[in-house]
C-alpha positions as CSV (number, residue, x, y, z in Angstrom):
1,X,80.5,109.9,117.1
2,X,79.8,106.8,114.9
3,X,83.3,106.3,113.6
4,X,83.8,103.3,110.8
5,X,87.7,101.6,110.3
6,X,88.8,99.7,107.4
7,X,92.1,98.1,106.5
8,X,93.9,94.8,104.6
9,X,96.6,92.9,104.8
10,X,98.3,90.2,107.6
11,X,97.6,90.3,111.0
12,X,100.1,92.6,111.7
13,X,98.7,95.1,109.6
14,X,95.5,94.5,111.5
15,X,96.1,95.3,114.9
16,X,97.1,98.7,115.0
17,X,93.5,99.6,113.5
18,X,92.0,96.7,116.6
19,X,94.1,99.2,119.1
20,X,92.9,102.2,117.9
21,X,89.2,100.7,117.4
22,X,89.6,99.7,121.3
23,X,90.7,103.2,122.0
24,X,88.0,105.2,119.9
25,X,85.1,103.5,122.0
26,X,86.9,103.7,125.3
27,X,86.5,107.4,124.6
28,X,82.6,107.2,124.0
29,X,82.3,106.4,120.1
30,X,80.5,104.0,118.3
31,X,83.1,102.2,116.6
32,X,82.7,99.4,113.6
33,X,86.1,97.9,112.1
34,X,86.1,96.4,108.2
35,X,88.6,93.7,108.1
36,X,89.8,92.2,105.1
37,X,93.2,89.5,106.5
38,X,94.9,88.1,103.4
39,X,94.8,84.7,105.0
40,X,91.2,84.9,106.2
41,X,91.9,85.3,110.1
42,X,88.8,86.4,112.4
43,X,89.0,88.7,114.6
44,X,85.5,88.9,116.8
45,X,86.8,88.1,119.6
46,X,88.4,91.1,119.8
47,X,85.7,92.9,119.6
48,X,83.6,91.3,121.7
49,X,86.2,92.0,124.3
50,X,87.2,95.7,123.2
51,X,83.8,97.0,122.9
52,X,83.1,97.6,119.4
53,X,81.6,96.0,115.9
54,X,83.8,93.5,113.6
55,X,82.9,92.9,110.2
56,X,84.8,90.5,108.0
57,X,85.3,91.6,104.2
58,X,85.9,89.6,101.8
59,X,87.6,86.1,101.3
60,X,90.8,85.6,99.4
61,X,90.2,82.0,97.7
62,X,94.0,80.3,97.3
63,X,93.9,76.5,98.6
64,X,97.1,75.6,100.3
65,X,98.6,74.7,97.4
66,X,98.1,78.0,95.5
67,X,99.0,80.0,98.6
68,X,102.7,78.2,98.3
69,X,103.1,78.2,94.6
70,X,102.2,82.5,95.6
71,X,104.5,82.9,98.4
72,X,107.7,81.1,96.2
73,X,106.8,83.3,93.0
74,X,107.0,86.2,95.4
75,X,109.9,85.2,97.4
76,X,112.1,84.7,94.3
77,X,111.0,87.9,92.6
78,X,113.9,90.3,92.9
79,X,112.3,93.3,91.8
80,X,110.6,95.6,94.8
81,X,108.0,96.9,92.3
82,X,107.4,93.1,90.6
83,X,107.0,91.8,93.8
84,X,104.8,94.2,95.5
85,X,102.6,94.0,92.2
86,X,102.4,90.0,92.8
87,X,100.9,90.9,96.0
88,X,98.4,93.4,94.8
89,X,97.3,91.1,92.2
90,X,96.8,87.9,94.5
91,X,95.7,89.4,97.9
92,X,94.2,92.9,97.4
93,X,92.0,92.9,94.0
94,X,90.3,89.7,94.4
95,X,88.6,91.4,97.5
96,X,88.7,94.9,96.2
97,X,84.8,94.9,95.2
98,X,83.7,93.7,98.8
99,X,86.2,96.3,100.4
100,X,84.6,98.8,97.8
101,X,80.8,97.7,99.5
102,X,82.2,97.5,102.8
103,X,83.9,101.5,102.6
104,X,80.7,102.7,101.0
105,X,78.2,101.6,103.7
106,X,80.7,102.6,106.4
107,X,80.3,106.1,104.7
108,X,76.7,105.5,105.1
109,X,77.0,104.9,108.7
110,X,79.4,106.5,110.0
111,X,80.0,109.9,111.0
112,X,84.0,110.1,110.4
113,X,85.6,106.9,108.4
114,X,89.3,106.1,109.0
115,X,91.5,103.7,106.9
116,X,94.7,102.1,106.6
117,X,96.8,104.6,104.0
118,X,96.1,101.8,101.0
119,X,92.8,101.4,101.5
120,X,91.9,103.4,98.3
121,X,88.3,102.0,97.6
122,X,87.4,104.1,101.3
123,X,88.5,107.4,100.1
124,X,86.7,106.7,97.0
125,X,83.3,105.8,99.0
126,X,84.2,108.7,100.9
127,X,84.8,110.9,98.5
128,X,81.4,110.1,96.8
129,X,79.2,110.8,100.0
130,X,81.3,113.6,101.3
131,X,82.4,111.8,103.9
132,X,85.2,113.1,106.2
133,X,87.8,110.6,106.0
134,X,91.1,110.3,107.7
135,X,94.4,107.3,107.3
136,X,96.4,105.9,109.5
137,X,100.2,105.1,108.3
138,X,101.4,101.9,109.9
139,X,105.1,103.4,108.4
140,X,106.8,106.6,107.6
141,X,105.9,106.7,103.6
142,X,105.7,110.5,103.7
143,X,108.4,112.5,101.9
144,X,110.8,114.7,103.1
145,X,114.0,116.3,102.3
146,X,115.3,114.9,105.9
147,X,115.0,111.4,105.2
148,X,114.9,108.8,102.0
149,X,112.3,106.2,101.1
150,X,112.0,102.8,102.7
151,X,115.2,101.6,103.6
152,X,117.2,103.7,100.8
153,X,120.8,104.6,101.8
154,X,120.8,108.4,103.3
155,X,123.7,109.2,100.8
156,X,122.7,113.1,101.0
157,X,120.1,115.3,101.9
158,X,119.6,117.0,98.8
159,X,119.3,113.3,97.2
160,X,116.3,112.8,99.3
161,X,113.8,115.1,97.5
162,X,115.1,113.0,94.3
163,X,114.4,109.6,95.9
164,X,111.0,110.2,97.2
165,X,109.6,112.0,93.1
166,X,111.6,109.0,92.0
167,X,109.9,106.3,95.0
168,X,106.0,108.0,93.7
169,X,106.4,108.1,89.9
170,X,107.2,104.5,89.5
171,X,105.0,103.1,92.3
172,X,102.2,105.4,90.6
173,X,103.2,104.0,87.2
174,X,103.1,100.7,88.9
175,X,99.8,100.8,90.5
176,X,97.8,103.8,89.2
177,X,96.7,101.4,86.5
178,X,94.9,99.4,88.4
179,X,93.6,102.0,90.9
180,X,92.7,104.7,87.6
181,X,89.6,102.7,86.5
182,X,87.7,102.3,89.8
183,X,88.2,106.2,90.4
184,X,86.9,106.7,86.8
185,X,84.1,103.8,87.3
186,X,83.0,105.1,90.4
187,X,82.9,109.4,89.2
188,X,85.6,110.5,91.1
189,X,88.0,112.5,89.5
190,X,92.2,110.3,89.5
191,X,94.7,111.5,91.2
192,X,98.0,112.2,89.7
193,X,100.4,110.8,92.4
194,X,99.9,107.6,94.9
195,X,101.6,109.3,97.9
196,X,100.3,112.6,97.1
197,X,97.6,111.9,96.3
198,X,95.7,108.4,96.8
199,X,97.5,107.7,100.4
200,X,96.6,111.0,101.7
201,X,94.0,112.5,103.4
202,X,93.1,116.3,103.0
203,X,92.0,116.1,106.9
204,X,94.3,114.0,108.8
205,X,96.8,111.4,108.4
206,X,98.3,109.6,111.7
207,X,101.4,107.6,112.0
208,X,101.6,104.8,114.1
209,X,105.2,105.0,114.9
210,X,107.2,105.7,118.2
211,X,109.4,109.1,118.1
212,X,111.2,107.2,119.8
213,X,112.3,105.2,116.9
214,X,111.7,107.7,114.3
215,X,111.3,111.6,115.3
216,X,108.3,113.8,112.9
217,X,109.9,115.6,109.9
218,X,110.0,119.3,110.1
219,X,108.9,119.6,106.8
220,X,105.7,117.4,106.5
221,X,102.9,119.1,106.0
222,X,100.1,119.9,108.9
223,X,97.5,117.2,108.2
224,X,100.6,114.6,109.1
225,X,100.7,114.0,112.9
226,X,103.0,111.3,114.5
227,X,100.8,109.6,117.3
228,X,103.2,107.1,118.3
229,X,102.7,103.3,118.4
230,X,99.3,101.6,118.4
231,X,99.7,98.8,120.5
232,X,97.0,96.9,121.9
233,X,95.6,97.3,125.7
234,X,96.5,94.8,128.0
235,X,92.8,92.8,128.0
236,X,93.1,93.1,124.8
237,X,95.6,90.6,124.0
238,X,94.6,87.1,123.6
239,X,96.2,84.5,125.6
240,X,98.4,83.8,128.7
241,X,101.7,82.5,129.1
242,X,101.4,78.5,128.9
243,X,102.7,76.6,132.4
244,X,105.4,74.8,130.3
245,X,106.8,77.9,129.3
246,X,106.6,79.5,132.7
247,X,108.7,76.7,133.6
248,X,111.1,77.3,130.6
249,X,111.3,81.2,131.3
250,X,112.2,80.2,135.1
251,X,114.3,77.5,134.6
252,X,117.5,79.0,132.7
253,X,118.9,82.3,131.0
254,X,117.0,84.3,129.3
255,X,115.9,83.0,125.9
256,X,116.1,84.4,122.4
257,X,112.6,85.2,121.0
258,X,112.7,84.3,117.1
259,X,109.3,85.0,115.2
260,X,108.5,86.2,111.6
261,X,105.6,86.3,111.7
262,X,103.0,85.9,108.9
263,X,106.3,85.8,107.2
264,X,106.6,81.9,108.0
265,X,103.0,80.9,106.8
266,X,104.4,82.7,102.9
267,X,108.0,81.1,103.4
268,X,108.5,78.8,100.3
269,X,110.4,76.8,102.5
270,X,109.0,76.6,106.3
271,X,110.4,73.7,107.1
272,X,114.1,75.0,105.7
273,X,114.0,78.0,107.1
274,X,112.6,76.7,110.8
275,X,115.7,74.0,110.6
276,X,117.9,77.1,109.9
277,X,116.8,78.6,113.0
278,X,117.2,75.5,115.5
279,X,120.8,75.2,113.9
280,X,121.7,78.8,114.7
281,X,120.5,78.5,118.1
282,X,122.5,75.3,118.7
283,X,125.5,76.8,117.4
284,X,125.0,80.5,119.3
285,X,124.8,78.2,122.5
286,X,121.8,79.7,123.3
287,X,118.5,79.6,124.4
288,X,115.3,80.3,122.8
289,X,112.0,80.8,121.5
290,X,110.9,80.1,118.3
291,X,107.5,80.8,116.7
292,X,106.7,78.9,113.6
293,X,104.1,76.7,111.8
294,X,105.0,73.5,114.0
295,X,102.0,71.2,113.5
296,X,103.0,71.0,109.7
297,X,106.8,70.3,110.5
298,X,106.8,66.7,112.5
299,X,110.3,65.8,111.1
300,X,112.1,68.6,113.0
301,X,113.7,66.7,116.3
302,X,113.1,68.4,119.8
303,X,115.3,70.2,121.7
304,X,115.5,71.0,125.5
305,X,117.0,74.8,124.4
306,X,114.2,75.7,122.7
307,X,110.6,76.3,123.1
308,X,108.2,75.8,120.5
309,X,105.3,77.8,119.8
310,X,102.9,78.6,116.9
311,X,101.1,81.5,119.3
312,X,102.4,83.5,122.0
313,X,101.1,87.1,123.8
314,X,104.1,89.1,122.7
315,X,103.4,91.9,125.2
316,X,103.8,89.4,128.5
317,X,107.2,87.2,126.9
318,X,109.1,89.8,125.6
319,X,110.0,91.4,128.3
320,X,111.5,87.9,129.5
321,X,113.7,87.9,126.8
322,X,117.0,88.3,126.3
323,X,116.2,90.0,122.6
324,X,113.7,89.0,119.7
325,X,115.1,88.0,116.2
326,X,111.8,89.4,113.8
327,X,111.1,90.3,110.6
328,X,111.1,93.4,110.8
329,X,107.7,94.3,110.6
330,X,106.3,97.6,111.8
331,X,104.0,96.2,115.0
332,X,107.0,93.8,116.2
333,X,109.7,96.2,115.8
334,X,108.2,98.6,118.3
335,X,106.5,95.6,120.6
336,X,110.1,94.7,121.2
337,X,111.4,98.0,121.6
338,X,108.7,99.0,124.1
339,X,109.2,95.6,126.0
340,X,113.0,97.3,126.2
341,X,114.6,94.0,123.9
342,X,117.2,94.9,121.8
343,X,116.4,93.2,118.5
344,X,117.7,91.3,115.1
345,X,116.3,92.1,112.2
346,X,115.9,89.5,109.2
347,X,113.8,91.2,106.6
348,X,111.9,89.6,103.7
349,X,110.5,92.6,101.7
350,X,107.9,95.7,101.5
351,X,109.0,98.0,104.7
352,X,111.3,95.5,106.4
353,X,114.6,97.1,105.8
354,X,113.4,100.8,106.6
355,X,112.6,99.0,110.2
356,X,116.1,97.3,110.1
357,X,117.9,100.0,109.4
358,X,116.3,102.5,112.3
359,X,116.8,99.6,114.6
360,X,120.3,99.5,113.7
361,X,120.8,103.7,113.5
362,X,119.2,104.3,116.8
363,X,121.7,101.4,118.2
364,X,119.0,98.7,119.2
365,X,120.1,96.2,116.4
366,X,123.2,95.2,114.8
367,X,123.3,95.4,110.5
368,X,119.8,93.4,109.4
369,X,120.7,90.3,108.0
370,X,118.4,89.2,104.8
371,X,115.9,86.1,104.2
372,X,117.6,85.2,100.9
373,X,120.8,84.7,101.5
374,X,120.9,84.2,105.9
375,X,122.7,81.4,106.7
376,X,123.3,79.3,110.5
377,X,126.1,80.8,110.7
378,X,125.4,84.4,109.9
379,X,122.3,83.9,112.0
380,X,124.2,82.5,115.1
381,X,127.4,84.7,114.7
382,X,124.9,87.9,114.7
383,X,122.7,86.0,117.7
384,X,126.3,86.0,119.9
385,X,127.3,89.5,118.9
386,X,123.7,90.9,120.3
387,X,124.2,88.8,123.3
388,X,127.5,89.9,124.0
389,X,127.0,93.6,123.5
390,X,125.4,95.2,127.2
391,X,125.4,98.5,124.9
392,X,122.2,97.0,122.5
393,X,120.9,96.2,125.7
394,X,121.0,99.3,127.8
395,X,120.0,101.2,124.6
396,X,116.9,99.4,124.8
397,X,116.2,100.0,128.1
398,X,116.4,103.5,127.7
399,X,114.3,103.5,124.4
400,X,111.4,101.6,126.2
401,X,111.1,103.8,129.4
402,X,110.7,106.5,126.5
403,X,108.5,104.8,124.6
404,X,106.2,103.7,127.7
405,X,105.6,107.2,128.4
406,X,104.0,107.2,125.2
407,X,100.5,106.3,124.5
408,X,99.7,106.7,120.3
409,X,96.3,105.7,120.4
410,X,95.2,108.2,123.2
411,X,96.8,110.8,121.3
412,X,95.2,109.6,118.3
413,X,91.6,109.8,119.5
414,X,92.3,113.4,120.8
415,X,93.9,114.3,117.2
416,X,90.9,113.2,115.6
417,X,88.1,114.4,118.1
418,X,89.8,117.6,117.7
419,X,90.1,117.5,113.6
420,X,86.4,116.6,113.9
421,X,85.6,119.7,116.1
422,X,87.1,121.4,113.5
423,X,85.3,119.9,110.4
């Protein structure tokens, strides 16, 4: 088959859809993947290694400048909704016309499109040329009565039903206004619910998400298949471990892996927030790790406990770690839990806490800590307590000989070769 992918957003957001991609064309397809990266990353080599087409989509025009004055707005916004509008605004519409061009001639192309769940300007292409289309969920956004929204207290079950109508009406009242007039622009009839609705497809909709970490509801409905995580084949994971931190790896205890991610490039405060993470570690007594933005932080002094990085290949350190303090985003979460690390979660927004708190349920993590308000001392107090507790560790262990059993993206290409026989 001649199978187009789109999907937006960081880098993390990305390479699920660069796994599956990699996995699709293993299997025989013709595969081309639409990427539209909010800070303009390429991706080509990727595909140049993995076997299929990249096309870049887009180009979201802040200057440095702009891209801070952005990330403090949104990092001081206190309001889930607010803030998640701030992002739309910034980082999704001003692209959503060359997204719109981009879905429409994959439709063209392409026998089956697939797209990440927000990718509404696909379905609509799709929709128009009767294209079957399918979604990939990079997180659990699907209601049940078992389980709440995003990282929402499980107070009771019958709450739960309650959470998710209450979850949809004001994120469709949110962002149905802006989505309402490109359905109606382009002839397609609205949909009445965002979850319901705009994020799901009639055919098939796969989640990228271990059961290891988070089990299929028995009450979704049949088009919702849990694949497992998407994580990337070995060749196709850019870089090797550098000789200097060979050397560090061999030359001590195991270190403490600390990286947010694109979390640290849409910090207000980089430089703050990396000195708060070289004091933790000095006070934890520790070694570590840290990823951040270090050609823009020259003041910061050297230490011989810590590591700096701006780029590493997750999938060959982590497993030479004694745990990884993250984000809590969906792709690290499970690249830590795989690499059997138990983790510390310090979320910023969007789906972070949901990750935090199934880290901390399934007894990989200790209680998440939060951007706003971490301090050294919280940081290095909860650094010791994962370090001193063989329990997190032997949890992990046991979740990651689970979880590398697993393989998402081959069952992913099966699920949709055989929704496609189907069709």
């Amino acid at each position: 088959m001649k199978i187009g992918i789109q999907t937006w957003g960081s880098q993390g957001d990305i390479r699920p859809f660069i796994a599956l991609a990699a996995g699709l064309s293993t299997a025989g397809h013709e595969v081309t993947l639409a990427v539209t990266e909010i800070t303009n990353q390429k991706f080509t080599e990727f595909g140049e290694r993995l076997n299929f087409s990249v096309r870049h989509i887009g180009h979201i025009e802040h200057d440095e400048n702009q891209f801070k004055e952005l990330a403090s707005k949104i990092f001081y916004e206190w309001s889930p909704l607010k803030k998640g509008d701030m992002i739309i605004s910034n980082f999704f519409n001003p692209a959503i016309e060359d997204m719109l061009s981009a879905a429409k001639q994959l439709c063209k192309e392409n026998d089956l499109v697939i797209g990440h769940f927000f990718i509404y300007p696909l379905k609509i292409a799709a929709l128009q040329q009767n294209c079957p289309f399918m979604t990939v969920f990079t997180t659990p956004l699907i209601p049940s009565r078992f389980s709440p929204p995003l990282g929402i207290p499980e107070i009771a079950t019958w709450m739960n039903p309650v959470w998710w109508r209450l979850f949809d009406f004001f994120m469709s009242m949110g962002w149905k206004k802006t989505i309402d007039p490109l359905y109606i622009r382009e002839g397609v009839p609205c949909e009445k619910s965002l979850i319901k609705g705009i994020w799901r497809s009639s055919l098939l909709n796969m989640v990228a998400v271990s059961p290891a970490l988070f089990p299929p509801q028995p009450d979704w409905e049949n088009q919702y298949h849990l694949c497992g995580f998407f994580d990337l084949p070995d060749k196709g994971e850019t870089g090797q471990i550098p000789e200097d931190l060979k050397i560090f790896l061999d030359h001590g205890p195991a270190p403490v892996y600390i990286t947010f991610g694109s979390m640290i490039a849409s910090d207000p405060n980089p430089e703050g927030i990396t000195a708060l993470l070289i004091k933790s570690v000095h006070i934890a007594g520790c070694r570590a790790i840290i990823q951040s933005n270090w050609e823009d932080l020259p003041e910061l002094p050297e230490s011989k406990s810590i590591y700096r990085t701006t780029h590493a290949p997750h999938q060959k350190i982590f497993p030479k770690c004694a745990m990884v303090i993250h984000h809590g985003g969906a792709g690290t979460t499970q690249a830590a839990t795989l690499a059997g690390c138990p983790s510390l979660v310090v979320e910023h927004f969007a789906d972070q806490p949901l990750w935090g708190s199934i880290l901390e349920r399934m007894g990989l993590a200790p209680k998440q800590l939060h951007r706003r308000n971490v301090t050294p001392e919280k940081l290095a107090r909860a650094i010791k307590k994962v370090l001193n507790s063989p329990e997190l560790s032997q949890k992990a262990k046991i979740i990651s000989a689970t979880m590398q059993k697993e393989n998402g993206v081959t069952g992913a290409v099966k699920l949709i070769e055989k929704t496609m026989a189907n069709f």
